[in-house]
N, C-alpha and C positions, 0 to 999 in steps of 0.2 A: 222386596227382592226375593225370586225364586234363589236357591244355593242347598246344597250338602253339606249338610253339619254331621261331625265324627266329634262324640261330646267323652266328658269322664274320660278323659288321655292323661297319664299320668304326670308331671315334670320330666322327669328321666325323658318318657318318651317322644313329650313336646320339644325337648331339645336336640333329640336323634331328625324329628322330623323340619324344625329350624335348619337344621345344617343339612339336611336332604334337599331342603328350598334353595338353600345358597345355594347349592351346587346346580340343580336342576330347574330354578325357576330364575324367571329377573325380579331383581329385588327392587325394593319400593323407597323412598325418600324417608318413608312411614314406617317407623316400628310396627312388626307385626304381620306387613303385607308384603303380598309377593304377585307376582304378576304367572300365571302359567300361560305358555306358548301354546296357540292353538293351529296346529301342522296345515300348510296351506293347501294339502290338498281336501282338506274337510270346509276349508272356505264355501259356503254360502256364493248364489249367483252375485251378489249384492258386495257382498266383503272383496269376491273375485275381484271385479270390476275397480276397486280403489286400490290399486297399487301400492301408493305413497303413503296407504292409510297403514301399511302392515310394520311391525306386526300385529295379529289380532291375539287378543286375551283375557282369559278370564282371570276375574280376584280371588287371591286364595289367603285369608286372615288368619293370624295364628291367637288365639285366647290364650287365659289362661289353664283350661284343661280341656279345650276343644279346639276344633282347627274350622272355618268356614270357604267352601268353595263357589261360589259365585255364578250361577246357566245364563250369566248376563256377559256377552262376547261384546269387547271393546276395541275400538283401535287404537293403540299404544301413545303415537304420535298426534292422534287426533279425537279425543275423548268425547265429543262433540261433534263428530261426523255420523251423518244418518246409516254411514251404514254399519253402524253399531247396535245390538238389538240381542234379544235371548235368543237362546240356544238354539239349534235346529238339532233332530232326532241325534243325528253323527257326533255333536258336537257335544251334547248329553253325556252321550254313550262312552266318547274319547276325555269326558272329568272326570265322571265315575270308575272309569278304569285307572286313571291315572290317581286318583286316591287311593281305590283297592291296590293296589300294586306297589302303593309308596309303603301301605301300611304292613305288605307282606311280606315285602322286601326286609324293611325294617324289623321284622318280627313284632310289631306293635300288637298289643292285647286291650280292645277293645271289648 
């Protein structure tokens, strides 16, 4: 699995970034994970086209002193529809922004 790992995060700050997920991602049945929303106007011609499939999202796992974000774009409702597939350029561009910006937000020290 391609994904962005942010390792060496301290407790304190893994649980600044737990409760940044609650708020800001969809949460997962699964200790750990969270779902990030991928804005449909970054939708792929592929993902466009499946309506029903939305939302689309990447995985974002919490460790124990790292957090893992996931360039593998899914559809929410339908984990198993083909037009699930990695990342396209935009959609790279809009996880890694949205790590950097959780972390700066947060004031997290990496």
């Amino acid at each position: 699995m391609r994904a962005y790992t942010i390792n060496e995060i301290s407790r304190d700050d893994l649980a600044k970034i737990t409760g940044f997920l609650q708020e800001h991602a969809l949460s997962s049945p699964l200790e750990g994970l969270f779902w990030g929303r991928v804005p449909d106007e970054l939708l792929d011609e592929r993902q466009a086209a499946h309506p029903d499939c939305r939302p689309h999202v990447f995985g974002i796992e919490v460790g124990e002193d790292w957090i893992n974000l996931e360039f593998f774009i899914r559809s929410l409702p339908d984990m198993q529809c083909p037009c699930s597939g990695y990342a396209t350029r935009r959609q790279l561009d809009f996880i890694i922004e949205f790590a950097h910006s959780m972390i700066q937000d947060l004031g997290i020290r990496t």
